[in-house]
Residue, then its C-alpha position, 0 to 999 in steps of 0.5 A: x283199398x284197406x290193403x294190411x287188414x287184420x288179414x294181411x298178418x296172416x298171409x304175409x306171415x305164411x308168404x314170407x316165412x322162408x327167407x332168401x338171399x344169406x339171410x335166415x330167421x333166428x329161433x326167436x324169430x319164428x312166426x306163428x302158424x296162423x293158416x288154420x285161423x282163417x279161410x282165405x289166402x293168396x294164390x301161391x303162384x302170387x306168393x312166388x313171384x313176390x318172393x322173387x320180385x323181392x329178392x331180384x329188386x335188391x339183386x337188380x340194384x346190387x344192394x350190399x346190405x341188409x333190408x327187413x320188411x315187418x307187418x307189426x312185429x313180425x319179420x315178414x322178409x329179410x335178407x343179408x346180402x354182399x360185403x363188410x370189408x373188402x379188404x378181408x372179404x369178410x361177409x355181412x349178416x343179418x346181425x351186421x352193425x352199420x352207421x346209420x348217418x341221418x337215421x341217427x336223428x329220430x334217436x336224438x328227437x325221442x332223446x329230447x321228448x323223453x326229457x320233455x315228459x319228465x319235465x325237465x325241458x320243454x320244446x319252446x325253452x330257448x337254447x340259450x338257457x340251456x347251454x350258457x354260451x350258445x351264440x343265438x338268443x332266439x333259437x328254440x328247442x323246437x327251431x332245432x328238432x323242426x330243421x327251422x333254426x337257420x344254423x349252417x353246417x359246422x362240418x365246414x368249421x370242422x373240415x377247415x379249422x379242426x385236426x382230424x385227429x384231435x379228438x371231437x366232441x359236441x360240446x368243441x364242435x360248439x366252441x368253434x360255432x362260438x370262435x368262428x361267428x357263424x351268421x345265421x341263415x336265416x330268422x329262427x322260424x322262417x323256413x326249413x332248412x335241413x341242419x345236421x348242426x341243429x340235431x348235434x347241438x340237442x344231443x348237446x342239450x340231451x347232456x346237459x340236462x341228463x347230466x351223462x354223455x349222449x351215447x350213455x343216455x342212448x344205452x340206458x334209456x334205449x339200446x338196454x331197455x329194448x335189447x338193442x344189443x347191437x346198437x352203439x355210438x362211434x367209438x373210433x378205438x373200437x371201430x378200428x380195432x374190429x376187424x368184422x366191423x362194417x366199413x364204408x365204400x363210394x363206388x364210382x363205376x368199378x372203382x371203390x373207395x374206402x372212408x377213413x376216420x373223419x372228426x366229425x364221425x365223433x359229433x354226435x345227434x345228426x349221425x354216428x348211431x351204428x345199428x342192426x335191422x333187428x335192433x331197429x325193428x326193436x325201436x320202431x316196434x316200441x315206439x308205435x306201442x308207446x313203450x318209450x313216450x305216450x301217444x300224445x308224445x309220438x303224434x306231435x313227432x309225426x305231425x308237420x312243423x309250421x312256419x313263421x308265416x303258418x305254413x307247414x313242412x314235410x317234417x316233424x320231430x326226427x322224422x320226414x312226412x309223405x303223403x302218397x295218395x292213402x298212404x302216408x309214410x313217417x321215414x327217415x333216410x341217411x347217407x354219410x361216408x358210404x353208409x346210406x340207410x332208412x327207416x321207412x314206416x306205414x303206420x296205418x298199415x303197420x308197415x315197417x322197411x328198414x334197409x342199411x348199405x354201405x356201398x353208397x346205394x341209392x336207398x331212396x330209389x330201392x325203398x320206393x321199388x320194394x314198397x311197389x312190390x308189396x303193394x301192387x302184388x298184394x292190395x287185389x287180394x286185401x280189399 
C-alpha cells in the first residue's frame, strides 16, 4: 500500500498546516508551500474530516495534554488542550514540560550507545566491572538495556526502608539493593521481565564511566546539542517552586487526585525525564538521521533481544517493537504518578506521534485511535 510516499509530505503538510485545538505553529515551525510542486492532491472534504476526526478522537477521550503528529521533520498536527495545575487552573501549551516516566528509558539506552562508540564500555562487559559493589556477577550491560536481568523493583525497598524526604540518588538506591539482599528473579537471560531497576542502574553506569552526573551527561550530549530547551531531569526545589509547571493527577470518575513528591522521582534512568512535544520531535528527528549514533548503532536499538533459549522479545535497546501487518512501529509509552506519555514512530513511513498527559489517560488506547485515523483516511489516496 506504500501509504507516506514521497507524496505523502506534500499533502500532509497543506492538510494539516492550520492547527487546532489551543495550539498554533510557532514562526520556526512554518511548513514549506509544496502545491505548486505536484499535480495530485486529497479531496478537500477528506482533508476536513480528518482534521475533525483528529481533533474530536482527543475531545472524545478527554485528553489533557499535548499530542504532535510529524512526517519527517514536519509538524503536520499538534494541539494543546486541558490544564497544568488545577489548583491555579493554569492553562497547558504546546511548550509544556511533562514527566515523561517510562519514556525517559530510550534517553538512557542512547546514553550507554553513546559510550559504547567511544569505546569506553561495550554491551556484554559485566556490571559488576563497572560499578565495584554491584551484588550480581553474571548481569551484563545488555541483560539490562534488554529488560533480561532478573532485577526486582527497587521501589518496594524505597517505598519501605527510605525517608520520602531524605534525598535519593541512584547510587543509595544501589545501597539498598546491596543491604537488602534482593534475589534475583530470575538467570540473567532467560526471559524478559520489564525492570525499571535495570534502567536505573545504567543511568548509574552512564556516571561512572562519564565521569558527571546523569542529568549533566543528559544536557551536554542531548538537551544542548539538539536545542532541547525544555527538556530536564527531576529537580525537586525546582518543581515545587514553579508554579506554571505541569502537575500530576489520578482521575477516578469525578474525583482527581494530586501526586506529591515521591523519592523515587529523584532515581534517574527508568523515569524522571520532563520534556516538550517539540523537544521530543528534536531527538527523534536526529536520531533517525544518525545525528547522535551511526546506523549501525540505531539498527541494533530497533532490533529484537534474544533469549538464553534463542528465542526474541518484543524489545530492543529502550525501545518496545510491534509488527502490525506492514507496518512496524519502534515506541515507547510511559505511566508514573499521573503522567502517561508515548513516543510512537513508523520509521519506514517516517511517521513520528508524541503525546504526554498528565491526567493518567490511557495513551495506549488514543495513540492506536489517532494512527487509525491517519491511516484509514489517507492510504486510498497513497497507493
Amino acid at each position: 500500500m506504500g501509504i507516506y510516499k514521497s507524496l505523502f509530505s506534500c499533502f500532509l503538510v497543506v492538510f494539516f498546516y492550520t492547527p487546532l485545538g489551543m495550539s498554533a505553529l510557532n514562526n520556526h515551525d512554518k511548513l514549506p508551500d509544496f502545491t505548486s510542486i505536484h499535480n495530485h492532491s486529497i479531496p478537500q472534504e477528506v482533508i476536513n474530516v480528518t482534521k475533525e476526526k483528529l481533533h474530536q478522537s482527543l475531545k472524545r477521550y478527554r485528553f489533557n495534554g499535548t499530542a504532535l503528529i510529524a512526517y519527517g521533520d514536519q509538524i503536520i498536527f499538534e494541539e494543546a488542550r486541558g490544564i497544568a495545575n488545577f489548583s491555579t487552573r493554569e492553562p497547558l501549551n504546546i511548550s509544556s514540560s511533562f514527566q515523561l516516566a517510562s519514556v525517559s528509558k530510550p534517553f538512557t539506552a542512547l546514553s550507554i550507545m553513546i559510550l559504547k562508540e567511544r569505546k569506553l564500555l561495550d554491551y556484554d562487559d559485566k556490571v559488576s566491572r563497572i560499578i565495584d559493589d554491584f551484588p550480581y556477577p553474571d548481569i551484563t550491560i545488555r541483560h539490562l538495556l534488554s529488560h533480561t536481568s532478573g532485577l526486582q523493583n527497587y521501589m518496594y525497598l524505597v517505598d519501605h526502608y527510605w525517608d520520602n524526604d531524605s534525598i535519593l540518588n541512584n547510587q543509595k538506591m544501589l545501597q539498598l539493593l546491596v543491604n537488602h539482599e534482593l534475589p534475583l528473579n530470575n538467570i540473567p537471560g532467560r526471559r524478559f521481565e520489564y525492570s525499571n531497576t535495570g534502567y536505573a542502574v545504567l543511568a548509574l553506569i552512564v556516571e561512572k564511566v562519564a565521569g558527571q552526573k546523569f542529568g549533566d551527561f543528559l544536557k551536554k550530549e542531548l538537551f544542548d546539542k539538539l536545542g532541547m530547551k525544555n527538556s530536564f531531569v527531576y529537580d525537586r526545589q525546582f518543581l515545587e517552586s514553579d508554579s506554571t509547571q505541569v502537575l500530576g493527577y489520578n482521575n477516578s470518575g469525578r474525583r482527581r487526585r494530586q501526586y506529591f513528591h515521591d523519592a523515587n522521582n529523584e532515581v534517574l534512568g527508568d523515569k524522571s525525564i520532563y520534556s516538550t512535544v517539540h523537544d521530543l520531535l528534536k531527538f527523534t528527528t536526529a536520531l533517525n538521521n544518525f545525528e547522535i549514533v551511526d546506523k549501525e548503532t540505531l539498527d541494533e536499538a530497533y532490533s529484537k533481544a534474544v533469549l538464553r533459549n534463542s528465542r526474541s522479545v518484543n524489545y530492543g535497546f529502550g525501545w518496545r517493537i510491534k509488527e502490525d501487518g506492514k507496518r512496524k512501529y519502534i515506541f515507547h509509552n510511559g505511566a508514573w504518578h499521573g503522567f502517561t506519555s508515548t513516543i510512537t514512530l513508523e520509521p519506514n513511513n517516517k511517521i513520528t506521534l508524541l503525546l504526554l498527559n498528565n491526567t493518567n489517560a490511557s495513551i495506549a488506547t488514543i495513540k492506536n485511535d489517532l494512527l487509525y485515523i491517519l491511516h484509514s483516511e489517507f492510504d486510498s489516496y497513497l497507493n
